[in-house]
C-alpha positions in Angstrom: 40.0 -8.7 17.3 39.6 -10.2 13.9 40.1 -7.8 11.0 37.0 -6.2 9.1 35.9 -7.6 5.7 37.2 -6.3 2.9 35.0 -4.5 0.6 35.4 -4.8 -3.3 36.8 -2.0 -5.0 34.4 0.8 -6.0 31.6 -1.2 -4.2 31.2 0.8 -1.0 28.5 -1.2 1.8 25.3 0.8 2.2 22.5 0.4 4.8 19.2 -1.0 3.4 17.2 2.0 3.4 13.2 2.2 3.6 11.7 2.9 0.0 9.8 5.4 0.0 7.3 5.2 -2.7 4.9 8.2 -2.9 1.5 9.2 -1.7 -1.9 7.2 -2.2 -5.3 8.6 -0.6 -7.5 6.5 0.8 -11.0 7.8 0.5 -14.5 6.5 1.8 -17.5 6.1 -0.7 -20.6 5.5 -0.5 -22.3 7.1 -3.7 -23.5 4.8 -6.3 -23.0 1.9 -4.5 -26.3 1.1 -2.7 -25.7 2.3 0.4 -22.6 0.5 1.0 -19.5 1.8 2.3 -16.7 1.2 0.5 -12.8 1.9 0.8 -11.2 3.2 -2.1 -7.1 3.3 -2.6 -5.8 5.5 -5.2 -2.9 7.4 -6.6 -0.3 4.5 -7.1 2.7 6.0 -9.4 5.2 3.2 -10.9 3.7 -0.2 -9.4 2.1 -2.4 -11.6 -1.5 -4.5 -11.7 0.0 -7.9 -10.0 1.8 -5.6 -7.5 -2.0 -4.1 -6.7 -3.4 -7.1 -6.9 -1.3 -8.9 -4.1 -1.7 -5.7 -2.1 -5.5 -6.1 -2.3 -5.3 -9.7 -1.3 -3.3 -8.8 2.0 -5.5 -6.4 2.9 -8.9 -8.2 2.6 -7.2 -10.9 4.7 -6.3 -8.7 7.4 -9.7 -6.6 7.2 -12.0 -10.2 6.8 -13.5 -8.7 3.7 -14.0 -8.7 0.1 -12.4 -6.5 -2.4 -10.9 -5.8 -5.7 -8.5 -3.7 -8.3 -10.7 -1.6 -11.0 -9.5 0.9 -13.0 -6.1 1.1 -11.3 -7.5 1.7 -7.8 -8.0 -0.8 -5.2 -11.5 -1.3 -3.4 -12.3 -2.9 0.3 -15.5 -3.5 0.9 -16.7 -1.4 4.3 -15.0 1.4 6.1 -11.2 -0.2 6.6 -9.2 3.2 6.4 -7.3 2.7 9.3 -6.2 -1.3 8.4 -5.8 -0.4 5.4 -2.9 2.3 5.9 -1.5 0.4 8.3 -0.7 -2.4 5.3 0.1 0.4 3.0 3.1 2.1 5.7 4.1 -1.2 6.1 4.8 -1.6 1.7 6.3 1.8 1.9 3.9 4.6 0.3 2.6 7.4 2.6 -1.1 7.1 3.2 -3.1 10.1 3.4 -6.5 9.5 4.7 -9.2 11.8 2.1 -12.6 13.1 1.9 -14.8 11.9 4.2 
């Protein structure tokens, strides 16, 4: 049997752990937007706008729609809760689907 790796001193080996990175809601609108749905993903803590941004981009690819980041909050167009929490386990944060 051939002998286990040494470790450097004072550098014990850990196993990757998931990051968990807080709570977002994911809420439904549909007020003041002409009648169209729209899904709305707030309540990022400590990620920045590019971070957003590519998270908006993977999720209007995997829902086939449009979308954007305003104000700090990411919006897909139509009623993609369920894709879009999917994405957002998948990045680590805990989505909480809100409101109705």
């Amino acid at each position: 049997m051939p002998p286990a790796p040494l470790e450097p001193a004072g550098k014990p080996r850990l196993e990757p752990s998931r990051k968990h990175r807080g709570r977002v809601d994911i809420v439904r609108q549909k007020a003041h937007r002409g009648g169209k749905t729209v899904t709305v993903v707030t309540g990022f803590v400590g990620i920045g706008l590019p971070e957003k941004e590519q998270l908006a981009r993977q999720m209007q690819k995997v829902c086939g729609t449009g979308g954007t980041v305003k104000e700090g909050r990411i919006e897909i167009q139509g009623d993609r809760r369920e894709a879009v929490a999917g994405i957002l386990e998948a990045a680590g944060f805990r989505p909480v689907l809100a409101g109705g």
